[in-house]
DOVO-161598 format. One record per residue: residue in one letter; y, z, x of N, C-alpha, C in turn. Coordinates in nm, 3 decimals. Each point is the difference from the previous one (the first is absolute). Example, Ala and Ser with C-alpha at 12.3 -4.5 7.8 and 13.67 -1.06 7.14 Angstrom:
code / n.v / n.w / n.u / ca.v / ca.w / ca.u / c.v / c.w / c.u
A / -0.569 / 0.780 / 1.319 / 0.119 / 0.000 / -0.089 / 0.120 / 0.000 / 0.090
S / 0.105 / -0.072 / -0.035 / 0.119 / 0.006 / 0.082 / 0.109 / 0.073 / -0.077
//
This chain:
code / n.v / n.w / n.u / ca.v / ca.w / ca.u / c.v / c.w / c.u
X / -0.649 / -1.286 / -0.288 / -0.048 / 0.130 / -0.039 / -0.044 / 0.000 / -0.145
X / -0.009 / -0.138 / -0.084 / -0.045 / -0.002 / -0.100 / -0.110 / 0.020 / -0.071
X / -0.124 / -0.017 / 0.129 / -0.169 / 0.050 / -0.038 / 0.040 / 0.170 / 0.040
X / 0.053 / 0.038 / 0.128 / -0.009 / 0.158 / -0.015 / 0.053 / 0.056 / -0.140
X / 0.136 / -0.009 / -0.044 / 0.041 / 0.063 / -0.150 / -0.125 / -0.022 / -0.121
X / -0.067 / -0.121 / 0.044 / -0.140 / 0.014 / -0.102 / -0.092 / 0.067 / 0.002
X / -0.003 / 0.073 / 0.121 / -0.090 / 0.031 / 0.062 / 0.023 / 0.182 / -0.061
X / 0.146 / 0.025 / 0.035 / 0.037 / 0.087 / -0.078 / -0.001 / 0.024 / -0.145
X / 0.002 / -0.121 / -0.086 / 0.008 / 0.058 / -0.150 / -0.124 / -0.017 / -0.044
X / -0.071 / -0.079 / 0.092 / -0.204 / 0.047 / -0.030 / -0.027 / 0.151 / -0.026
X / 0.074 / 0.067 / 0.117 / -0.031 / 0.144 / -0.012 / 0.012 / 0.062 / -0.152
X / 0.143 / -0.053 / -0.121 / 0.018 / 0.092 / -0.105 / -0.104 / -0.076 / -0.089
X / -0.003 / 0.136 / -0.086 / -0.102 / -0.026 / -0.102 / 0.053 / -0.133 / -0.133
X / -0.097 / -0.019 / 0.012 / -0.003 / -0.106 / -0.120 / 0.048 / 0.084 / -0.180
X / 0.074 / -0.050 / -0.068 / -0.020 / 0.079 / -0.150 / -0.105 / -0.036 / -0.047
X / -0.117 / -0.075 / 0.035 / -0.102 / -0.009 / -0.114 / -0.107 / 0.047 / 0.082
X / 0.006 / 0.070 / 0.101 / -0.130 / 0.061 / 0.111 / 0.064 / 0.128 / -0.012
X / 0.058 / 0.059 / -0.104 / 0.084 / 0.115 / 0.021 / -0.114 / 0.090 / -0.087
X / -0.013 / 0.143 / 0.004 / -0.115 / 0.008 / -0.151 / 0.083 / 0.055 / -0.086
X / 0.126 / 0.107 / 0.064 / 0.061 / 0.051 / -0.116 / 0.118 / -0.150 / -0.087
X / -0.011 / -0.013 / -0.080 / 0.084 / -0.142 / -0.051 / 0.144 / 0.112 / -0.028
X / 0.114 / -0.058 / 0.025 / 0.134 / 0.073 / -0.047 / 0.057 / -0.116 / -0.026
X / 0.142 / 0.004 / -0.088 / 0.103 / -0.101 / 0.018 / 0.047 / -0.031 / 0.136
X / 0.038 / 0.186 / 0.123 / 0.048 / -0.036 / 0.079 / -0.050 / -0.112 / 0.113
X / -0.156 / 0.069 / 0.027 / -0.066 / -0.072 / 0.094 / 0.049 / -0.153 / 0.024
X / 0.021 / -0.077 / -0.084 / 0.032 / -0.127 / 0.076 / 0.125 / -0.002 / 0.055
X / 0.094 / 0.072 / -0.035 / 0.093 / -0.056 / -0.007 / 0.011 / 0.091 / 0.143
X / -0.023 / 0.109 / 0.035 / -0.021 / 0.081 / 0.110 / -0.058 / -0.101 / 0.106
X / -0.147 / -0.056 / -0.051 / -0.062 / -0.115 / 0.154 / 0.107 / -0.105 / -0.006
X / 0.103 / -0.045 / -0.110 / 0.058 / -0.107 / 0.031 / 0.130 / 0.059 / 0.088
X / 0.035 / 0.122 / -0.045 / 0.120 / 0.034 / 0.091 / -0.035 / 0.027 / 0.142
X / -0.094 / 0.038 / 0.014 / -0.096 / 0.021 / 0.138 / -0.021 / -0.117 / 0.100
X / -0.015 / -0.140 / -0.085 / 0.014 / -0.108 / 0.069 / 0.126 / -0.040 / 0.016
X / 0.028 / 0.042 / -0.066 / 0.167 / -0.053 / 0.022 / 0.043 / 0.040 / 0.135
X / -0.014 / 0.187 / -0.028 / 0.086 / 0.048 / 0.142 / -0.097 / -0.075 / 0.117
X / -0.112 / -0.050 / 0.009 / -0.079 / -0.045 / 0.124 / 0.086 / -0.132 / 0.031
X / 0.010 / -0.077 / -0.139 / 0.045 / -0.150 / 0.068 / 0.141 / 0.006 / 0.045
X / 0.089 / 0.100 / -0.048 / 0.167 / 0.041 / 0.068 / 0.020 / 0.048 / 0.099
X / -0.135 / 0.076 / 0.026 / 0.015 / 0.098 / 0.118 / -0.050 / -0.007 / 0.102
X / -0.113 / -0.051 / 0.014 / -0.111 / -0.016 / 0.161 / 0.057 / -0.065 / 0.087
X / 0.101 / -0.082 / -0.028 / 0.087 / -0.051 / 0.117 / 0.044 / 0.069 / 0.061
X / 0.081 / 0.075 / -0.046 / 0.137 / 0.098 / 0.061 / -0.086 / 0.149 / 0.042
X / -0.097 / 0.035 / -0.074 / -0.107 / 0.118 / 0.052 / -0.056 / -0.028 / 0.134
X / -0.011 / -0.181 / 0.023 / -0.092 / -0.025 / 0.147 / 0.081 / -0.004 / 0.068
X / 0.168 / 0.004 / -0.016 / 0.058 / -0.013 / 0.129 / 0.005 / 0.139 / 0.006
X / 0.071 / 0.064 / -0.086 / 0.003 / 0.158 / 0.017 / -0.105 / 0.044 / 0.095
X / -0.138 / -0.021 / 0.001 / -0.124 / 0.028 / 0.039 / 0.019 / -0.053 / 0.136
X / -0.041 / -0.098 / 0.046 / 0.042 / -0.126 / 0.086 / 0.113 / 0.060 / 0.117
X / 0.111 / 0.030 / -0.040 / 0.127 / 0.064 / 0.085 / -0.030 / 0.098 / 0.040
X / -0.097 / 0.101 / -0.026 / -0.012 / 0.110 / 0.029 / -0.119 / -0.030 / 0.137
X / -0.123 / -0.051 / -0.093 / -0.131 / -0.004 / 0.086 / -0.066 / -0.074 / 0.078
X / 0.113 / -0.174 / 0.002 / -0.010 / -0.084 / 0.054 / -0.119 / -0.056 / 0.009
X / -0.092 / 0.006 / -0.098 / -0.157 / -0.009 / -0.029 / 0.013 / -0.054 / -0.119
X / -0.037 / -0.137 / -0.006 / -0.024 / -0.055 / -0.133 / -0.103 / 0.073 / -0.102
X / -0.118 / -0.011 / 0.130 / -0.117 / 0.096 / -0.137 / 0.035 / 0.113 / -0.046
X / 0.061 / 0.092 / 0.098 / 0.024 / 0.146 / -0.070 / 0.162 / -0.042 / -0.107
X / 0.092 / -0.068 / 0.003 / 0.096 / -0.018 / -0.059 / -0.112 / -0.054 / -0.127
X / -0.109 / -0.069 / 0.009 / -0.045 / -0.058 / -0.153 / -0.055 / 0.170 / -0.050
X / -0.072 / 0.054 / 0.042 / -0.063 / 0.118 / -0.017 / 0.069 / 0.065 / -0.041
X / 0.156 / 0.021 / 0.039 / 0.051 / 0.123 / -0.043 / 0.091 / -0.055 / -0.148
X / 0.010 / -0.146 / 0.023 / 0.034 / -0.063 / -0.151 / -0.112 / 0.039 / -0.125
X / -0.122 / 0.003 / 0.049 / -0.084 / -0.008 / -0.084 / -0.023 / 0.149 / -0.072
X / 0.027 / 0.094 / 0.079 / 0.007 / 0.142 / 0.002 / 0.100 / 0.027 / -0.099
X / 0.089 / -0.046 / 0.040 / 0.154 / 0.050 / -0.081 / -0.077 / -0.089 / -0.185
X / -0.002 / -0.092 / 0.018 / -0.074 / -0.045 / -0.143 / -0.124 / 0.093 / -0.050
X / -0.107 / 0.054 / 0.066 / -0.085 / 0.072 / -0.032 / 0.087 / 0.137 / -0.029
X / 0.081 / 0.054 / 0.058 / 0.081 / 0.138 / -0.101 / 0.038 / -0.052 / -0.101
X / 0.100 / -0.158 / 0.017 / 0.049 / 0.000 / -0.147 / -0.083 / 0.003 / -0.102
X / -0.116 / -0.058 / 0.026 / -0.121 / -0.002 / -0.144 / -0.028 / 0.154 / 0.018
X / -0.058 / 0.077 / 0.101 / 0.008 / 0.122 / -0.078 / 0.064 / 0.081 / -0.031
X / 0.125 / -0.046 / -0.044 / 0.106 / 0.081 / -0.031 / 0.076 / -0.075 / -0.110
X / -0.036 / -0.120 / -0.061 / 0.060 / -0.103 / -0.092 / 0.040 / 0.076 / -0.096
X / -0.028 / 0.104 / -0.041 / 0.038 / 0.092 / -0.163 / 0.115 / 0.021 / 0.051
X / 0.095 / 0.024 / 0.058 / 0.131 / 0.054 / 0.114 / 0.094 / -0.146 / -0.002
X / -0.070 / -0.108 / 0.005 / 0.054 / -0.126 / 0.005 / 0.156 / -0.007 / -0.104
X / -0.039 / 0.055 / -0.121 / 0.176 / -0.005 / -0.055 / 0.073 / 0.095 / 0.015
X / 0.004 / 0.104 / 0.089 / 0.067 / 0.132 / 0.019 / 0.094 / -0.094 / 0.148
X / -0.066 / -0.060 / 0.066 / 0.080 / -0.065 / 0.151 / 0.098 / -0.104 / -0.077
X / 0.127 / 0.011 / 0.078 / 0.111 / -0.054 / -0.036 / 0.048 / -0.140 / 0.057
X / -0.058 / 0.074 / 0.163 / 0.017 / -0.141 / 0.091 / -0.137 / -0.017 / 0.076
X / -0.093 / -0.067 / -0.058 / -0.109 / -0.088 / 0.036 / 0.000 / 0.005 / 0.140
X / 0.072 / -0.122 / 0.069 / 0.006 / -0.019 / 0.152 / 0.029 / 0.062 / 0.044
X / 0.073 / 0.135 / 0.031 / 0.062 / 0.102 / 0.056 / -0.137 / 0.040 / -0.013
X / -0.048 / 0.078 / -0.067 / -0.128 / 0.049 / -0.038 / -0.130 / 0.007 / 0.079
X / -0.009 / -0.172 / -0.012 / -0.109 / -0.030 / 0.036 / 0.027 / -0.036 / 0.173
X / 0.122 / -0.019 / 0.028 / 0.091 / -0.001 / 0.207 / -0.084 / 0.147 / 0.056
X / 0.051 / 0.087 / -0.087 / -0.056 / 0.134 / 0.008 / -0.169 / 0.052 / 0.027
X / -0.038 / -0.073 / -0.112 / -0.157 / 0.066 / 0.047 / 0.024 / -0.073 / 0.111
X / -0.003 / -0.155 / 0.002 / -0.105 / -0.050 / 0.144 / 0.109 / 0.041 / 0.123
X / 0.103 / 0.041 / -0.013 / 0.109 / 0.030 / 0.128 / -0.128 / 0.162 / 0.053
X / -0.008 / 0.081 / -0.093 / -0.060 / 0.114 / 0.053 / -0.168 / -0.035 / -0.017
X / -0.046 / -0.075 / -0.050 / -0.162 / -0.037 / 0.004 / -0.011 / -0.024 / 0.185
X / 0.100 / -0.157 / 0.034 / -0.001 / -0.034 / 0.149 / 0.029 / 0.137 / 0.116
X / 0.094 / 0.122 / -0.080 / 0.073 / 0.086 / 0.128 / -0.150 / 0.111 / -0.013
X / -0.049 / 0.030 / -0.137 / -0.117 / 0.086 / 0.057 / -0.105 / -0.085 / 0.102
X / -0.027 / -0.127 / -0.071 / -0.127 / -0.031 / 0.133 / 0.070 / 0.016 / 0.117
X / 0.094 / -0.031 / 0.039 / 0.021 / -0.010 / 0.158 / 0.008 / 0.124 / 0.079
X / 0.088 / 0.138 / -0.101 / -0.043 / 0.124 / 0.009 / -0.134 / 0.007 / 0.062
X / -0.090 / 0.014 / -0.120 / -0.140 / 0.003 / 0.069 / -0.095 / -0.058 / 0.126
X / 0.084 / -0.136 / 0.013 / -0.055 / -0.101 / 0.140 / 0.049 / 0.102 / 0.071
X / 0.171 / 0.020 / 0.056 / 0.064 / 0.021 / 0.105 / 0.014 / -0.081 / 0.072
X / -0.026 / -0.090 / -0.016 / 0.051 / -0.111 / 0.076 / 0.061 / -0.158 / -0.118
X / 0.062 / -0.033 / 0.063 / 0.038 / -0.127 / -0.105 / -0.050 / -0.115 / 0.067
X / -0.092 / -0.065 / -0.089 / -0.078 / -0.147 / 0.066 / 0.127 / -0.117 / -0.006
X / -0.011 / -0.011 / 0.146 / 0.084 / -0.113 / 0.033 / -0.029 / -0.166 / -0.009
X / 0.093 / -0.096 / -0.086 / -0.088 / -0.100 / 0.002 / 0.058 / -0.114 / 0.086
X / 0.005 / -0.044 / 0.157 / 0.033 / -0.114 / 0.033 / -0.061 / -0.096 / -0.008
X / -0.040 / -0.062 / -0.096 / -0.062 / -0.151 / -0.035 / 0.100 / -0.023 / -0.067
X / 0.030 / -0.127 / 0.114 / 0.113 / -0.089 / -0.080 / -0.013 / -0.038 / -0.164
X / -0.155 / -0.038 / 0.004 / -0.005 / -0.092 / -0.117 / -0.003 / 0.064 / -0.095
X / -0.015 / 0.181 / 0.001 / -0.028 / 0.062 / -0.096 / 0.175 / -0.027 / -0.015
X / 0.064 / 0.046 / 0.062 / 0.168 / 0.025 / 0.003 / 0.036 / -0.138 / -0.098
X / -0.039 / -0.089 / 0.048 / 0.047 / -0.199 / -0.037 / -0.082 / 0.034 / -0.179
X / -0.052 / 0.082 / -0.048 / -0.065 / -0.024 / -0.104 / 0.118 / 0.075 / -0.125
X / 0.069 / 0.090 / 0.072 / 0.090 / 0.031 / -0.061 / 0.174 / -0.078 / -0.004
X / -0.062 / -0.073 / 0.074 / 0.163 / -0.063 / 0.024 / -0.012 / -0.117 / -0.115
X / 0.135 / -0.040 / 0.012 / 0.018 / -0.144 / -0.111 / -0.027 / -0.088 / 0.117
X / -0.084 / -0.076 / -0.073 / 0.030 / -0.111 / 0.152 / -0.041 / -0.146 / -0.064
X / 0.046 / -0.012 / -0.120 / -0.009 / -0.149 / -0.034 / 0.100 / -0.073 / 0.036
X / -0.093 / -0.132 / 0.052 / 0.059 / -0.139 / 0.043 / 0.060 / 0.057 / 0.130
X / -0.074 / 0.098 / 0.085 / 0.007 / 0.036 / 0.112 / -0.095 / -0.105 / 0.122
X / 0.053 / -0.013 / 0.116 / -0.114 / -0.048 / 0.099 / -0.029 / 0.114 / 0.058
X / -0.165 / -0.023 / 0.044 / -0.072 / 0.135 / 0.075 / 0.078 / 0.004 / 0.035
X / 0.073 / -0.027 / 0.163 / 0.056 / 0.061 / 0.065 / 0.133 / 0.100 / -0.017
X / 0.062 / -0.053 / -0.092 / 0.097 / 0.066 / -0.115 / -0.051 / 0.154 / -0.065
X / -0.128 / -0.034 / -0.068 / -0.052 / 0.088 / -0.067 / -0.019 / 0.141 / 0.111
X / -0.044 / -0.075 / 0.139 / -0.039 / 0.112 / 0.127 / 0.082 / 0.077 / -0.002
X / 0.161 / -0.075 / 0.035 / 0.105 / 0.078 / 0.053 / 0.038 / 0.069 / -0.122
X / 0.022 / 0.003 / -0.097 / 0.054 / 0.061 / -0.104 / -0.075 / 0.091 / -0.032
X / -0.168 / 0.001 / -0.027 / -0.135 / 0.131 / 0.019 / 0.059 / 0.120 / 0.113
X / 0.026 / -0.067 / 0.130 / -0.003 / 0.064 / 0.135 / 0.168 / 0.121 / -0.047
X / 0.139 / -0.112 / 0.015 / 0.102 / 0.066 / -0.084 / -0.054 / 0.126 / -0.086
X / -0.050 / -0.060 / -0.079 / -0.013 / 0.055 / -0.111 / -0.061 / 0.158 / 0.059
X / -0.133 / -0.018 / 0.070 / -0.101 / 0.136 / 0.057 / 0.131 / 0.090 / 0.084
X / 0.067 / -0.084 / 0.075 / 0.127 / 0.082 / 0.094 / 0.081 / 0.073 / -0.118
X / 0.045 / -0.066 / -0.094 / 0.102 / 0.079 / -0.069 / -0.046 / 0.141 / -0.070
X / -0.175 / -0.020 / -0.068 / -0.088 / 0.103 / -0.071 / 0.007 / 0.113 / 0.142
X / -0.015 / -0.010 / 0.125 / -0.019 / 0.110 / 0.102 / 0.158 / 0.014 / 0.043
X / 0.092 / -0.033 / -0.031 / 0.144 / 0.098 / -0.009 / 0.009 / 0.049 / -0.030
X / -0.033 / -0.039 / -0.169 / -0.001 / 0.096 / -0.120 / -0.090 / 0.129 / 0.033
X / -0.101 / -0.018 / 0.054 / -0.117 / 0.103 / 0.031 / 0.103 / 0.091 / 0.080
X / 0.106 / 0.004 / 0.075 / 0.026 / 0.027 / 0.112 / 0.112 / 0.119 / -0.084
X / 0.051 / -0.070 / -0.080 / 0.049 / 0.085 / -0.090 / -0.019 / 0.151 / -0.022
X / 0.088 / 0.117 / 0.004 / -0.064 / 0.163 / -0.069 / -0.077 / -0.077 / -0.145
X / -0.105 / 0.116 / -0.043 / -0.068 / -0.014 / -0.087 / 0.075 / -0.027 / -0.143
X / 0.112 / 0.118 / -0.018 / 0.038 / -0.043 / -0.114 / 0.073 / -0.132 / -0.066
X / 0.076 / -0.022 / 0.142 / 0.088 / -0.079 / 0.007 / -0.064 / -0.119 / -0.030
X / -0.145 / -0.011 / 0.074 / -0.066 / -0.164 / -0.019 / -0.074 / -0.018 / -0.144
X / 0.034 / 0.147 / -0.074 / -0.105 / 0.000 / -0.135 / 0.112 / -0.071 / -0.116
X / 0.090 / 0.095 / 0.007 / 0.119 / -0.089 / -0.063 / 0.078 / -0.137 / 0.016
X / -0.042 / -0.071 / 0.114 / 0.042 / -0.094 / 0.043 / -0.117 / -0.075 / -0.077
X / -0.111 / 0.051 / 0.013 / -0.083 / -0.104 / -0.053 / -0.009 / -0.049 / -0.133
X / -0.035 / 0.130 / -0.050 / 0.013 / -0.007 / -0.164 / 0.156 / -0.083 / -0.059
X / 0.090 / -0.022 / 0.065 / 0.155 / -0.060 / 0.017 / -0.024 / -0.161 / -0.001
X / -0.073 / -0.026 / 0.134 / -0.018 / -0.120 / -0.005 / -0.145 / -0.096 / -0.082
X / -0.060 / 0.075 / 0.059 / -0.127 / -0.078 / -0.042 / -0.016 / -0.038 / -0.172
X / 0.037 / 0.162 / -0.072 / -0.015 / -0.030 / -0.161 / 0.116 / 0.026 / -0.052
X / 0.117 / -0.018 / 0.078 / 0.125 / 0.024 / -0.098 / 0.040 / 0.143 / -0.086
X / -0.101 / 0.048 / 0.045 / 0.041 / 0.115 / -0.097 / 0.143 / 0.052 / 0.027
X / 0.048 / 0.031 / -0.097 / 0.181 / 0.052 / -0.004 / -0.017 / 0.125 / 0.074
X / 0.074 / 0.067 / 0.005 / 0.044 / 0.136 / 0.094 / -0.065 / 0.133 / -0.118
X / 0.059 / -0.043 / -0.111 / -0.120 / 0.150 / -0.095 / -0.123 / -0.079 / -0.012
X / -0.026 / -0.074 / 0.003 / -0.170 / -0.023 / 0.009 / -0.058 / 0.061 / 0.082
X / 0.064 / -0.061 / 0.131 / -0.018 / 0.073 / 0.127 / -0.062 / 0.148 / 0.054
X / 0.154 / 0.044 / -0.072 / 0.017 / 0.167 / -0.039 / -0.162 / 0.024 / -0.029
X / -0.003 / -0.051 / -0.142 / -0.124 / 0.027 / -0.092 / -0.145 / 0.016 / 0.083
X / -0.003 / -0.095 / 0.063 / -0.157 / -0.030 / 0.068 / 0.034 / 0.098 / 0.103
X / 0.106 / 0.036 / 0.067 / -0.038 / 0.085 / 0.131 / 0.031 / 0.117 / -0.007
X / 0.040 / 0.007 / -0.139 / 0.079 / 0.124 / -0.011 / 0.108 / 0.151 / 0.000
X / 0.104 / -0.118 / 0.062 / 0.094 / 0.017 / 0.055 / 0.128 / 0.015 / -0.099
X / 0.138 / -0.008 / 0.068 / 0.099 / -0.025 / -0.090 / 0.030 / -0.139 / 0.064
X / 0.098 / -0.047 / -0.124 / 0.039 / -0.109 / 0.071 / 0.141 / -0.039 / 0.124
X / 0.050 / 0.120 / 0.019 / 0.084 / 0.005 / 0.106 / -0.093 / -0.008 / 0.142
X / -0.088 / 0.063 / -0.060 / -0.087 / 0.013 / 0.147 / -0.053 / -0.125 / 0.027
X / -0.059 / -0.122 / -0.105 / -0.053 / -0.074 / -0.007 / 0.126 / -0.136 / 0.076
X / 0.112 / 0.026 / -0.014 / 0.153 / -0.085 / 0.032 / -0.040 / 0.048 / 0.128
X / 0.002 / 0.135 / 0.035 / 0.010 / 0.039 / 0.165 / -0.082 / -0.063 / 0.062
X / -0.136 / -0.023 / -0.039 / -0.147 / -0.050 / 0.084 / 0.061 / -0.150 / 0.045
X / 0.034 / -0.066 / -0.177 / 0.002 / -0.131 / 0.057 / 0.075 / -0.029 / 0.069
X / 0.111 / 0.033 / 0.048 / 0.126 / -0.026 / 0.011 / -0.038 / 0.026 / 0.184
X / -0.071 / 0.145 / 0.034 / -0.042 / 0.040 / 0.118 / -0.064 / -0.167 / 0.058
X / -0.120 / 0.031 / -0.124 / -0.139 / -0.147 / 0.090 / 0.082 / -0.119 / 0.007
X / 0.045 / -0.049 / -0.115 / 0.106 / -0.135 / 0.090 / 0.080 / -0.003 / 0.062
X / 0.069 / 0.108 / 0.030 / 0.082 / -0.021 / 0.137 / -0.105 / 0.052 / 0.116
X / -0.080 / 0.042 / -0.009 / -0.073 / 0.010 / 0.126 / -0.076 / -0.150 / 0.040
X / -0.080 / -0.048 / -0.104 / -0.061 / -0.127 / -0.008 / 0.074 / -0.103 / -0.011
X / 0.139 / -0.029 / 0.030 / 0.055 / -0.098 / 0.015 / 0.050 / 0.067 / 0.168
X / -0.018 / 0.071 / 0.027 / 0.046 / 0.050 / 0.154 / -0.137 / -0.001 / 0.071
X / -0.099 / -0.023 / -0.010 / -0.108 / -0.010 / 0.027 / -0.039 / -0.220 / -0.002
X / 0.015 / -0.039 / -0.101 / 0.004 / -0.149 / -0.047 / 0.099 / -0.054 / 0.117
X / 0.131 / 0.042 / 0.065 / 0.118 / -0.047 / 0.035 / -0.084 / 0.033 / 0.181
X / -0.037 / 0.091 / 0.019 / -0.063 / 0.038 / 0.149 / -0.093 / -0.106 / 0.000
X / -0.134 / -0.040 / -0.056 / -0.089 / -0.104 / -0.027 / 0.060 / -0.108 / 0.003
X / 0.106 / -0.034 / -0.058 / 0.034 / -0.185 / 0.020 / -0.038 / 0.005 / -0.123
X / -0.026 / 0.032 / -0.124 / -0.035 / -0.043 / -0.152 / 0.149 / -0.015 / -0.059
X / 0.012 / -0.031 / -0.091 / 0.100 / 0.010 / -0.092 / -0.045 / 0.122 / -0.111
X / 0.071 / 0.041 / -0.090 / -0.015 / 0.098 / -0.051 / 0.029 / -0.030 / -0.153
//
């Protein structure tokens, strides 16, 4: 994903293509690249978990970066960056799908195998673990809504339980209840399947 994040900090402005000259300006496009090269990872899964669409997971990465530049003057008022930025693209991905009404489903293995680790894997290895892998994403689907939102944001980016809170806007008791609900349901779900959990 190292040409896409370039692909992303092409987008911010240069300090010497800038016309107004400030002290801040560079240091603003340099903090700007910064949050791109820390963050587009963990923004595409965020994206990714939700929409199961690589292109729209890049799109809605790219989106969440296009607010932050127009909104960079705001950049030292935010406390927690990644929380922040979980946030736009968590609600960038929930309005488009709003608007679809439908959520694009993706069974291509290989799209699935592109997200997996799979070094010093054999194809056939790589298959079963893609395939695994697509079964475990449609449990989770199977999940109540809230329950699979907090589960996700849990696993996929680690976010702690007030992060959590933060992006969904919740408390964090409620945020203990969700997870606590989705993994015992999804390990009772994993245990019916024959998976391990």
């Amino acid at each position: 994903m190292g040409s896409y994040e370039a692909n992303l900090t092409g987008l911010l402005p240069m300090p010497e293509t800038t016309t107004s000259v400030t002290a801040a300006a560079p240091d603003r496009a340099a903090e700007l690249t910064a949050l791109v090269n820390e963050y587009s990872g963990t923004l595409y899964r965020v994206a990714f978990s939700i929409s199961r669409n690589a292109a729209e997971a890049e799109d809605m990465v790219q989106e969440t970066f296009l607010r932050v530049l127009r909104h960079r003057d705001r950049l030292p008022e935010i406390r927690d960056a990644r929380v922040w930025l979980i946030r736009i693209t968590w609600n960038l991905v929930l309005d488009r799908k709003r608007r679809q009404k439908t959520r694009p489903e993706n069974e291509d293995i290989s799209e699935l195998a592109r997200v997996l680790p799979a070094k010093e894997m054999r194809a056939d290895q790589a298959v079963i673990a893609a395939q695994r892998h697509a079964r475990v994403l449609s449990l989770i689907d199977e999940l109540p809504a809230k329950e699979r939102q907090a589960l996700l944001l849990s696993a996929l980016d680690e976010l702690s339980n007030a992060e959590i809170a933060s992006v969904l806007g919740i408390t964090e008791s409620s945020v203990r209840s969700r997870l606590f609900r989705a993994r015992r349901d999804l390990a009772e779900k994993l245990r019916k399947e024959g998976l391990k959990s």
